[in-house]
C-alpha positions as semicolon CSV with decimal commas, in nm:
position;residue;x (nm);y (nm);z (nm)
1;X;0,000;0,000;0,000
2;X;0,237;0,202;0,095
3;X;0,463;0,166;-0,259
4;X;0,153;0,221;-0,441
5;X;0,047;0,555;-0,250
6;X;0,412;0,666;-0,328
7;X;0,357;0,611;-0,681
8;X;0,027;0,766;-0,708
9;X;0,195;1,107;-0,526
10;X;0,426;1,091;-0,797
11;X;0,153;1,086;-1,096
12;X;-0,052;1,329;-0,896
13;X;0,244;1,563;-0,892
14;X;0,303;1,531;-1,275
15;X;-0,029;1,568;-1,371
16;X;-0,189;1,817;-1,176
17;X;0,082;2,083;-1,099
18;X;0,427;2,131;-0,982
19;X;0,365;2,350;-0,711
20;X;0,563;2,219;-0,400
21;X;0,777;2,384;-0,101
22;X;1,148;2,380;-0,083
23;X;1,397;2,525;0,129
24;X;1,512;2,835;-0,015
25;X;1,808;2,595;-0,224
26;X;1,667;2,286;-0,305
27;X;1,687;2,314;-0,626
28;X;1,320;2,228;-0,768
29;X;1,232;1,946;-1,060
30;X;1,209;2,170;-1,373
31;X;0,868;2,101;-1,548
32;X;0,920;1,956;-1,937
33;X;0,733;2,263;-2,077
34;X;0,956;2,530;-1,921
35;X;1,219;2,672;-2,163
36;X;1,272;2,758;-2,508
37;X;0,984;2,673;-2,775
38;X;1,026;2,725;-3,204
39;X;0,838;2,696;-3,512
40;X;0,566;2,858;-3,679
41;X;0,288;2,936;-3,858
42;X;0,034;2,682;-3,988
43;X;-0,104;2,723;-4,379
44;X;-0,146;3,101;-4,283
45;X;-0,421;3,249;-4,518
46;X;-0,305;3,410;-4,844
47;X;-0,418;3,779;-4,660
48;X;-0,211;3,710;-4,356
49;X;0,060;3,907;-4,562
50;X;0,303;3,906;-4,182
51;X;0,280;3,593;-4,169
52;X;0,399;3,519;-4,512
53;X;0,695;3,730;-4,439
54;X;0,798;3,644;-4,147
55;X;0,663;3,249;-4,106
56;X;0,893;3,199;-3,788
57;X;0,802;3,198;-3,425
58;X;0,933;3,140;-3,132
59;X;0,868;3,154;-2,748
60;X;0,975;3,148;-2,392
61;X;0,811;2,993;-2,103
62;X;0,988;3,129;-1,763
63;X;0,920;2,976;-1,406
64;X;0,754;3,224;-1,171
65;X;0,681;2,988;-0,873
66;X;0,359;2,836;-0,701
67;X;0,268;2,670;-1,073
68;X;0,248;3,029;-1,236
69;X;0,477;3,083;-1,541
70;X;0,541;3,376;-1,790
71;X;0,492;3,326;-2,155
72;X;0,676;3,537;-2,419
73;X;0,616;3,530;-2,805
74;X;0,801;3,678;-3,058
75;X;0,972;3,651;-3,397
76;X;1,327;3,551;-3,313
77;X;1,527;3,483;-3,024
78;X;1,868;3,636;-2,937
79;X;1,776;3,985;-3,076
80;X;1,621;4,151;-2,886
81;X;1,291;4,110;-3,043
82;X;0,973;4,280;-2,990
83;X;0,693;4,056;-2,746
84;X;0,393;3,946;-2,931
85;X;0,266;3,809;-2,602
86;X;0,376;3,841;-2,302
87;X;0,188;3,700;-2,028
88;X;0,151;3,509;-1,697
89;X;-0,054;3,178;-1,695
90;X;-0,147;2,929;-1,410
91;X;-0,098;2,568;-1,460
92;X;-0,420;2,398;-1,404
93;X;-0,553;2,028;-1,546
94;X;-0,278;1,984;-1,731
95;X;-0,203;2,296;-1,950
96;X;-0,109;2,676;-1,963
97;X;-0,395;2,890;-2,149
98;X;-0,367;3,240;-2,254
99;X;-0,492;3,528;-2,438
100;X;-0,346;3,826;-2,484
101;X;-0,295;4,093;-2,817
102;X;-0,512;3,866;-3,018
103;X;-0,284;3,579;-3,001
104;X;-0,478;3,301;-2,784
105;X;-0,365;2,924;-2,705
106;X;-0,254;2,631;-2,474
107;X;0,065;2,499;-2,346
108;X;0,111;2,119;-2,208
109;X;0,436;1,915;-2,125
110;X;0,482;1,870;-2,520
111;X;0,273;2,096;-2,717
112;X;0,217;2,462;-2,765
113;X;-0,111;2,569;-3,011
114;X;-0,226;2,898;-3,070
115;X;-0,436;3,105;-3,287
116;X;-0,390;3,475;-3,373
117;X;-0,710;3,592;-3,429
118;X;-0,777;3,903;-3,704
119;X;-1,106;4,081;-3,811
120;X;-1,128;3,878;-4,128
121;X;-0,966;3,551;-4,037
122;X;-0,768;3,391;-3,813
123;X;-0,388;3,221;-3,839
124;X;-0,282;2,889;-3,649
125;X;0,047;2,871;-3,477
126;X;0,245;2,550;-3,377
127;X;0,561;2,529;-3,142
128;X;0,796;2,250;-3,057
129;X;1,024;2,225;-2,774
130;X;1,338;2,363;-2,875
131;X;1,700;2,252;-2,666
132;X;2,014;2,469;-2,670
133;X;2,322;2,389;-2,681
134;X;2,661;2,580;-2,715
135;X;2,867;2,546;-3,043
136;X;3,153;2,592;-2,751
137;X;2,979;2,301;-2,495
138;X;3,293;2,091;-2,437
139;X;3,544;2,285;-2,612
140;X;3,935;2,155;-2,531
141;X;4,188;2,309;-2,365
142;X;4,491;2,373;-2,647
143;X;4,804;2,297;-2,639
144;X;4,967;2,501;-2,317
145;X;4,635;2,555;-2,135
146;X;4,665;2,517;-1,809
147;X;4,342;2,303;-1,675
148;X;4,160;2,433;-1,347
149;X;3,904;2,203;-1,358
150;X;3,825;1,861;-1,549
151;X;3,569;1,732;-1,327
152;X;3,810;1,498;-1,075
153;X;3,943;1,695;-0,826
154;X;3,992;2,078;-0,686
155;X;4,321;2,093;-0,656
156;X;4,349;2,388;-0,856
157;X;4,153;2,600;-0,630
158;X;4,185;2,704;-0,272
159;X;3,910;2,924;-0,023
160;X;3,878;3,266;-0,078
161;X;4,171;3,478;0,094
162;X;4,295;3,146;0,271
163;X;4,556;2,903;0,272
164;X;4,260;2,615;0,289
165;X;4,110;2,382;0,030
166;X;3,827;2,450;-0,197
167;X;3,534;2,259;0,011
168;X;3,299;2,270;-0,294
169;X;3,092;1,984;-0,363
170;X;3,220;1,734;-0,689
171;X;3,059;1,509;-0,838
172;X;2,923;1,372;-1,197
173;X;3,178;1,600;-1,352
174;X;3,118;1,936;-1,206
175;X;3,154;2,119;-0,885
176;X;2,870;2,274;-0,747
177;X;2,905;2,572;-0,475
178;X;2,897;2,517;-0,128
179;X;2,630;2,773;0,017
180;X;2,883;2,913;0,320
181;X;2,573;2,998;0,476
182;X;2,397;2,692;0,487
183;X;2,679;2,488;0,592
184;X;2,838;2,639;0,931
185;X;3,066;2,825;0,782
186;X;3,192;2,574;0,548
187;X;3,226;2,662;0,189
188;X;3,227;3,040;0,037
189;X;3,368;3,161;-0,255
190;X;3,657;3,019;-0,413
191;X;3,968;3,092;-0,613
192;X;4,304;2,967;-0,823
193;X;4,585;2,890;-0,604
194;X;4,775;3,037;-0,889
195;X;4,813;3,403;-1,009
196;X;4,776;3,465;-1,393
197;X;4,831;3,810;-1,643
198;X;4,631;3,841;-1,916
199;X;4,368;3,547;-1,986
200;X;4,136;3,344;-2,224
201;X;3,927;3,138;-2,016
202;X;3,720;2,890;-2,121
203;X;3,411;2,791;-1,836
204;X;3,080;2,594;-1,847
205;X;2,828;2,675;-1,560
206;X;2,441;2,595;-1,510
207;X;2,176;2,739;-1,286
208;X;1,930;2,620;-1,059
209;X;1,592;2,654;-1,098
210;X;1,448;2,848;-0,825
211;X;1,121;3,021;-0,990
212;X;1,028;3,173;-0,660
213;X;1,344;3,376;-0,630
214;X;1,386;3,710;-0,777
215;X;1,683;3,900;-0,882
216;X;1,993;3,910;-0,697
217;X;1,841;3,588;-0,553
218;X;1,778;3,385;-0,763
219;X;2,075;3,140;-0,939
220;X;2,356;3,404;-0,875
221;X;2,716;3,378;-0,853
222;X;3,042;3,519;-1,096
223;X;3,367;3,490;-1,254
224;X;3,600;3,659;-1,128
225;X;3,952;3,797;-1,333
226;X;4,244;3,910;-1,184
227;X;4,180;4,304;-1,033
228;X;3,833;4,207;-0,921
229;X;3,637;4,247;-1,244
230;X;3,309;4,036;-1,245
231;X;3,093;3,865;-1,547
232;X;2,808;3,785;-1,343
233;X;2,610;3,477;-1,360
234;X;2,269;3,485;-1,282
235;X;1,918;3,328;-1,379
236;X;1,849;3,572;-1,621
237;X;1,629;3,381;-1,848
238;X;1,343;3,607;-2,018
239;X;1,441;3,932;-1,916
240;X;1,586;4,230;-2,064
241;X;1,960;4,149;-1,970
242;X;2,078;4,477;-1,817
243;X;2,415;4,595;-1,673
244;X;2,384;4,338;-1,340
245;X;2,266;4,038;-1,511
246;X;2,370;3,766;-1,640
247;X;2,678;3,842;-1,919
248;X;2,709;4,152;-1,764
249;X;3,055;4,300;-1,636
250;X;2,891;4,397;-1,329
251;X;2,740;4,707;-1,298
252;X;2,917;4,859;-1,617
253;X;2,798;4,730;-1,942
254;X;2,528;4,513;-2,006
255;X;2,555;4,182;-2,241
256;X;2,482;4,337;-2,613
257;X;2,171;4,057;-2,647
258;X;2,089;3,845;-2,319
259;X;2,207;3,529;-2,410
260;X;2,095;3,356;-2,066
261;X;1,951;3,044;-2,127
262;X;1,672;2,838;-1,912
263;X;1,743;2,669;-1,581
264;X;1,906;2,314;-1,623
265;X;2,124;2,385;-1,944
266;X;2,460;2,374;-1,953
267;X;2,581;2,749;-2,122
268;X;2,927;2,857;-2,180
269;X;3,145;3,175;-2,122
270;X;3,452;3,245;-2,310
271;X;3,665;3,592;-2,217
272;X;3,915;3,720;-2,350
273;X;4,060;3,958;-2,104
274;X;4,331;4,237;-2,068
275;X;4,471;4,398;-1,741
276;X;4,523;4,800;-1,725
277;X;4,835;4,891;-1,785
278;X;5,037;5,161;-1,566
279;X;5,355;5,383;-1,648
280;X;5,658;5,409;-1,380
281;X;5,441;5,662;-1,185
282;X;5,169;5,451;-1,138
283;X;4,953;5,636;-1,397
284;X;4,697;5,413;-1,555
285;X;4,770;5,451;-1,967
286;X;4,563;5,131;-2,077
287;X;4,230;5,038;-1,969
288;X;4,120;4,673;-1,865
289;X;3,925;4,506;-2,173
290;X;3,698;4,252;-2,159
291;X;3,599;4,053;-2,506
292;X;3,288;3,816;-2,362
293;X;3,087;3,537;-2,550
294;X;2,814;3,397;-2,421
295;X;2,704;3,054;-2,568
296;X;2,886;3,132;-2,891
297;X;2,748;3,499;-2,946
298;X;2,984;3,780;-2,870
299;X;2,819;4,018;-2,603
300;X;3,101;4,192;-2,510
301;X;3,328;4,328;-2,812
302;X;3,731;4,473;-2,637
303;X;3,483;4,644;-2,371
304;X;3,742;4,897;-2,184
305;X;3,615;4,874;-1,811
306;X;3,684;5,168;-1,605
307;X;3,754;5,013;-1,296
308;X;3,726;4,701;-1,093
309;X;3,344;4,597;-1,009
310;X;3,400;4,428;-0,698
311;X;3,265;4,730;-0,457
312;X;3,059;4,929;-0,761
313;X;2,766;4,879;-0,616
314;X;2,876;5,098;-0,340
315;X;2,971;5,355;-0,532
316;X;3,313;5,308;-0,451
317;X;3,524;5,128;-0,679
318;X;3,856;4,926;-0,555
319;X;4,151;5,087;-0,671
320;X;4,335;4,880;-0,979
321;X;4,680;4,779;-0,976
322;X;4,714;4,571;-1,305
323;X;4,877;4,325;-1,103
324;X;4,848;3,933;-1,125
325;X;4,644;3,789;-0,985
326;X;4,411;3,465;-0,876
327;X;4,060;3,394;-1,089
328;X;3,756;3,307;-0,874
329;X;3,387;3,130;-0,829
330;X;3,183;3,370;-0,626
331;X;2,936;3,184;-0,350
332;X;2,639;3,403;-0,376
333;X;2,443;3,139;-0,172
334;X;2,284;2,970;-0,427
335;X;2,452;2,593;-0,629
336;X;2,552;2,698;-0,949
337;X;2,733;2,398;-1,093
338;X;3,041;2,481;-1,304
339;X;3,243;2,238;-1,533
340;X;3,535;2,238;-1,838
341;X;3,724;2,566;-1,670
342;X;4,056;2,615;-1,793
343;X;4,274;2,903;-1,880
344;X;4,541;3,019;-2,129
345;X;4,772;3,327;-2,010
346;X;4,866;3,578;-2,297
């Protein structure tokens, strides 16, 4: 009885909602229809002159929490693109319904029908799922990389500011972060027991999926380069992308498109980065430049930063020394998992 009640919980919780309670990081089961959705119109009417133009579409459907999700619909993703729809729907019986600027339709866990409906007719739309991946996913180290992670072991890495190892949790081929606040003061942010110059790096990371946190909450960390400049990392998925989310040097340029991807996908960051450069008086000539991208798209194009981001939300900016120095995971409480981090100094 007992085995068959646990089963029946189970179907219950697949086929009725997903709405459940979770400390504030358990990370929660992410439901099949949440992500990235493509395709089209269906035999759109010889007056539906858009549509004949322009016979892609393509949506989003974003985790809010307590079964509610947002729904975005528009022509193309990556650029920013206008929003035919965009919407919040409950999940109830088995699908997401909505209606909004004429476009109306139903989600469940592996379709997504719509109509947009007109004065003289009306034009059917049909999505599939659609799953990312990063023409970088996996990339190699080259010859004279030097390999800070591979998945084994942490020995490249070391606590924050001490002389202690990295306490981060391994396993299946990635580290995960060790919430420092959750554990008794074990864990916190970590770094490379070596120092390095100037850098390409080379990292895979993916986020949690915490619907219910917003913000600076929810799925954030960073990268760290020597001089304590930040590209955040962040559940940014379905919003605008501004200067402190995710692919953003923190607080001073926002990613060119918002390349974030959903919850559960592994994406990829590759930098290219430059320290300032001083004269013998200590007078900065150079700027620090960042080149940044995101899942194969460049989002950040020999960006000159004008100073470290470490303390810019304070309005008070470190001073920069354009010294060596370590590279570093950022424990912002929440288990981002990173893999495939390695590093070749220029």
């Amino acid at each position: 009885m007992k085995n068959m009640l646990t089963r029946f919980s189970l179907i219950a919780f697949l086929l009725l909602g997903f709405q459940q309670t979770y400390a504030a990081n358990v990370i929660e089961p992410i439901p099949p229809f949440m992500g990235d959705w493509k395709g089209g119109w269906v035999n759109p009417p010889k007056e539906d002159g858009n549509a004949k133009r322009n016979p892609q579409l393509v949506a989003r459907v974003v985790g809010l929490g307590n079964d509610s999700y947002e729904i975005q619909i528009l022509e193309e993703f990556d650029k920013r693109a206008d929003y035919k729809v965009k919407t919040e729907a409950v999940w109830k019986n088995g699908k997401l319904k909505f209606d909004q600027n004429g476009y109306s339709g139903e989600i469940t866990t592996d379709t997504f029908k719509g109509v947009k409906k007109g004065e003289k007719y009306d034009t059917a739309f049909e999505l599939s799922r659609f799953h990312r991946k990063s023409p970088t996913l996996g990339k190699k180290a080259p010859e004279g990389a030097m390999v800070l992670f591979d998945g084994s072991n942490l020995n490249a890495w070391k606590l924050q500011g001490k002389n202690e190892p990295a306490t981060w949790t391994v396993k299946d081929g990635y580290m995960e972060v060790l919430p420092k606040n959750e554990n008794n003061g074990k864990g916190g942010s970590i770094e490379t027991k070596r120092e390095f110059g100037d850098v390409n790096v080379h990292l895979e990371f993916r986020l949690p999926y915490e619907p219910t946190h917003r913000e600076q909450k929810r799925a954030n960390s960073g990268f760290f380069v020597p001089g304590g400049y930040e590209v955040q990392v962040l559940d940014s998925y379905g919003l605008y992308g501004m200067w402190n989310e995710c692919g953003a040097l923190y607080k001073q340029a926002p990613p060119k498109v918002n390349m974030c991807w959903a919850p559960g996908v592994w994406q990829t960051y590759d930098i290219e980065f430059k320290r300032p450069r001083f004269d013998a008086e200590g007078n900065k000539v150079e700027d620090a430049t960042f080149t940044v991208w995101h899942n194969g798209v460049l989002i950040h194009d020999n960006f000159k930063i004008k100073g470290t981001t470490s303390n810019v939300q304070t309005g008070r900016m470190e001073p920069e020394s354009g010294k060596r120095g370590s590279l570093s995971l950022q424990d912002h409480s929440n288990k981002i998992q990173f893999r495939n981090i390695w590093v070749v100094e220029k």
